[in-house]
N, C-alpha and C positions, 0 to 999 in steps of 0.2 A: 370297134375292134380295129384300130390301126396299127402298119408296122413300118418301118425304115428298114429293118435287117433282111439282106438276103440270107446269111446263115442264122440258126436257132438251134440250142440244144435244147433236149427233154430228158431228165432226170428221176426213174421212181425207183426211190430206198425203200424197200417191205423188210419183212422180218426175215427169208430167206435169199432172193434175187435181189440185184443191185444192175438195172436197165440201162441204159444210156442210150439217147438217138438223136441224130443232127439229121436238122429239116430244113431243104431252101424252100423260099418263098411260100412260107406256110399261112402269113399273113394275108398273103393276097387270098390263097384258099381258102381261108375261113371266110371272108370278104365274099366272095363268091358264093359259098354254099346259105351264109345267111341271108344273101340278097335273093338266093332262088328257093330258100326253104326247102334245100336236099341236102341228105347229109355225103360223106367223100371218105372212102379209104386210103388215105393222106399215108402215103408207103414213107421211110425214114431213107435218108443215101446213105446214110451208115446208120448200124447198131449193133453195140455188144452188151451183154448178160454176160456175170459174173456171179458167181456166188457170194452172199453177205460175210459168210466163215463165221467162224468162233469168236474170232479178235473183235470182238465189238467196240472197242473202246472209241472214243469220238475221232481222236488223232490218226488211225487205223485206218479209221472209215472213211474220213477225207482225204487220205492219199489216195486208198483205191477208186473214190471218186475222180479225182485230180486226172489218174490215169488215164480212166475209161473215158473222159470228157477229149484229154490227147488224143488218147485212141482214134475213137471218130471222127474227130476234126481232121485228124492226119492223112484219115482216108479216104479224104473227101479233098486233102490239099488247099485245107483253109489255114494262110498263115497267124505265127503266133502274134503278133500284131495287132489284127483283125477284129474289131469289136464285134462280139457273139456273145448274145444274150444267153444265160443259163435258166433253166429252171429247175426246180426241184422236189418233184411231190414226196411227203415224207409220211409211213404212219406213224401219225403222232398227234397230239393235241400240243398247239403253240402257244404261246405268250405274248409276242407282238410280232411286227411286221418285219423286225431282223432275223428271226429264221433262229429265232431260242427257240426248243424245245422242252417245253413243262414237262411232259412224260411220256414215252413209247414203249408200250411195255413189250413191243418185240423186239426192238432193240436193248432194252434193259437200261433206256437214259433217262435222267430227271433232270431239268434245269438245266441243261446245256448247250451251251452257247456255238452250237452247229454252224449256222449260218455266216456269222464273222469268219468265225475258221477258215471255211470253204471261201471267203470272199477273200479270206489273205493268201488264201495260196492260188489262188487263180490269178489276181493280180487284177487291175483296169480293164484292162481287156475282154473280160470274162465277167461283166456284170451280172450278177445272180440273186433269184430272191427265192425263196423256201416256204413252201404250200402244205397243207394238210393234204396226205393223200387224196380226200374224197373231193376236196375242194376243185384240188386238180382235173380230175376226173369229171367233177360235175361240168367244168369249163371245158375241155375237149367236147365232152357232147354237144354240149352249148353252142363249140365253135361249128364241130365239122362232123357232126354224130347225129343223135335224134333230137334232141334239142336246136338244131340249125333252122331258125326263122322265127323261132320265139323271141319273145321279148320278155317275160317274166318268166322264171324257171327252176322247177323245184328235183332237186336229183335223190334220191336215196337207193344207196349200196347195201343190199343183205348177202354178205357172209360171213365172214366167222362172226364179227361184231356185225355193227348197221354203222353207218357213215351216212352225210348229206353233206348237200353244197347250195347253195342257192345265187341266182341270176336273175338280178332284178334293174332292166332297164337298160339290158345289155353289160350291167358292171357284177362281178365280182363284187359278192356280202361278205365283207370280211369279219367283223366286228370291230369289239372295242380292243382285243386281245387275239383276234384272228382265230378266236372259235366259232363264230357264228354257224350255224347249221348242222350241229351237232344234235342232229335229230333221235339219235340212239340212247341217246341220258334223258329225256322227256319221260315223265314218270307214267305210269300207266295203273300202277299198283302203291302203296303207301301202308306203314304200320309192319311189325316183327316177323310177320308173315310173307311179308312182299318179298320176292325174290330179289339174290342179292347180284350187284353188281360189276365188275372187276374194276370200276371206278372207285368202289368203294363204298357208295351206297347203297338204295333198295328200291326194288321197284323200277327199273326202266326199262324198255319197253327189250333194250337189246339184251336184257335178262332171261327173257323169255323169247325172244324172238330170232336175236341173233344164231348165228351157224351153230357156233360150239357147244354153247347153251341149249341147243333142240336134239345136238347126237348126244348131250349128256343125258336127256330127258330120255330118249329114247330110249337110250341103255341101259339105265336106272330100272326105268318101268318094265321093260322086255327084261331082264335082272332078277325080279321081284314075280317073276309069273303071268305078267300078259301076255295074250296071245291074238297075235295078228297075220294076217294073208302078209304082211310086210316079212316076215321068217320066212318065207318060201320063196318072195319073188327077192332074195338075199340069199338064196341055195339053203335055205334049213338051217343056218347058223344068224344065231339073235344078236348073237357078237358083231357082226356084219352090217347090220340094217342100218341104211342112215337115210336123212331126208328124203332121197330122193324115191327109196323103196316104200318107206311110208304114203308119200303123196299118190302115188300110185295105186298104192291101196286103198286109201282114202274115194282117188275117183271111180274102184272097184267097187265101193258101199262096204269098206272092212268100216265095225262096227270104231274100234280103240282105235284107231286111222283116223275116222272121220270127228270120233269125240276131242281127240287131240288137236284137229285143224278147227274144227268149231269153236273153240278155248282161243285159242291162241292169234286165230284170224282178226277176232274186233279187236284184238289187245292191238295188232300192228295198226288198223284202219284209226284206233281212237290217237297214234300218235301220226300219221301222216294227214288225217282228217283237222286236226289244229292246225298242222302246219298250214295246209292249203289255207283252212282259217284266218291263217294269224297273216300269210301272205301273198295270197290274192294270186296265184300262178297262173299261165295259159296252158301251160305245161306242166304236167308229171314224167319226168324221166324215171325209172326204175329199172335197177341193176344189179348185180351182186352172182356168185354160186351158188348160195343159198337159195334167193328167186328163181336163178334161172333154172333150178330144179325142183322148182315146186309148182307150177304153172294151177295145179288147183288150188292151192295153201293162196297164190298169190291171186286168184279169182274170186274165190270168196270173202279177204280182202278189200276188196275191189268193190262186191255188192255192197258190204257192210258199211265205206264210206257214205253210204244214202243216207243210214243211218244217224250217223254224226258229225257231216257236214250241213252247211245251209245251198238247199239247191241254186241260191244264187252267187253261190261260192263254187260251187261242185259242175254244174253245168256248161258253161265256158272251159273248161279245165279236160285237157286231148292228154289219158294216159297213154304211154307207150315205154317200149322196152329199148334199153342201150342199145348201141349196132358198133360201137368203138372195144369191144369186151376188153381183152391185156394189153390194148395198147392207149385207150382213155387216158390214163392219168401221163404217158409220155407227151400225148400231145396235146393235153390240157397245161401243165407244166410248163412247156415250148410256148404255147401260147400267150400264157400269161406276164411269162418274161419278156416274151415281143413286143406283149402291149403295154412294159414299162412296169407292171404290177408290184410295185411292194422291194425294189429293186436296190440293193445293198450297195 
């Protein structure tokens, strides 16, 4: 992880918020925290949030990027001259290493050509490369988060969806097409019955496991006539109850609580249980709203990998929880672009 820039921007486009934060000498800090294996609340000199708006169209989108990348830099009295690396964590699933985007269904893009855009209107000066949200994310930890002194490193994000990133070697797993670590599509379930997708398929694991997909379950079944200690610690409105009231109840011995977390626990464990599998990690990073409000959901989890890992996979392998929460993918982002990553 080396860097040349004293200034770096960080860039995360979600499907509401539109971030922006300029970092000096962030390079040196991650240098630092991975040398001593602690992780560093790496504060921004500038940042603004903006709201994404309605206009989503991609042209739209890049101005108001354009701007807020201004913004901070201005505030900070870094001239427009000044080579400042960008980066950009985007949700979205990419196409290659120019910063296409294949599809983001919160932005409502297919196939579009993001990244060039943003690179012509920034000009030389403003070299920028474009990241999968989680990707981003996974390398902020990586650099200066809980992942700080690992060397192989596996990240997954539960909330609405599931996200992963993987760090293998110290480098950023991009793939062949910059999807690599898309742990959330790993199939769990197969056949007409398997739950469907909003990929479009059936059966992955973020069908059943993801955010949206467990307050839909909820509501459905709480809907339909069950009854759980989770309606009350919700004030008595079923309407109400979402993860976090269920796990609760669950670690209370509610009966439809705990049958729900028992279901759905080995389904997460048999897709992060490959993973480690398939990639040898020293580390499990784990993060997300969805996690971080289920601390039983995510324990049992946790047992169940004994199960479907191989102990000499599983044993070496230090779980722990993100410490970068909304500000990860800014200075994973920042980071990546400092380190040159995938850079337009």
């Amino acid at each position: 992880m080396t860097s040349s820039h004293p200034w770096v921007v960080g860039v995360d486009l979600g499907g509401s918020n539109l971030r922006v934060a300029v970092y000096r000498d962030l390079g040196a800090a991650a240098a630092s925290c991975c040398a001593a294996g602690t992780s560093l609340a790496q504060e921004p000199a500038a940042v603004v949030k903006r709201p994404v708006g309605d206009d989503r169209r991609m042209e739209s989108i890049v101005e108001r990027t354009v701007a807020c990348i201004n913004d901070v830099l201005g505030q900070v009295g870094v001239s427009r001259v000044a080579v400042v690396p960008v980066g950009v964590g985007v949700a979205a699933m990419l196409s290659d290493r120019k910063g296409t985007v294949a599809n983001s269904p919160h932005l409502g893009w297919r196939n579009v050509a993001f990244g060039p855009a943003l690179a012509r209107r920034l000009g030389p000066a403003r070299p920028v490369g474009v990241y999968n949200d989680v990707n981003a994310i996974a390398y902020g930890e990586f650099g200066v988060g809980a992942g700080a002194g690992a060397r192989d490193m596996l990240c997954v994000y539960v909330g609405t969806g599931i996200g992963g990133g993987l760090v293998m070697n110290g480098q950023l797993v991009e793939g062949a097409t910059n999807c690599a670590g898309e742990i959330g599509h790993v199939k769990v379930a197969w056949g007409e019955d398997a739950a469907p997708c909003n990929c479009g398929q059936r059966g992955c694991v973020e069908a059943y496991v993801g955010g949206s997909y467990v307050q839909a379950r909820i509501r459905r079944e709480l809907a339909n006539g069950a009854r759980s200690l989770a309606i009350d610690l919700a004030g008595g409105d079923a309407s109400a109850v979402n993860p976090g009231h269920v796990d609760a109840a669950a670690a209370d011995g509610d009966p439809w609580a705990l049958a729900l977390w028992t279901e759905l626990a080995p389904l997460f464990a048999v897709a992060l249980g490959n993973a480690i599998t398939l990639c040898n990690p020293d580390r499990v990073v784990l993060g997300g709203g969805m996690l971080g409000r289920t601390p039983t959901l995510r324990d049992q989890a946790v047992v169940a990998l004994s199960l479907v890992t191989p102990p000499a996979l599983l044993d070496p392998v230090d779980i722990v929880m993100a410490t970068l929460e909304d500000d990860a993918g800014l200075v994973g982002s920042a980071l990546l672009a400092d380190a040159g990553v995938s850079l337009i």
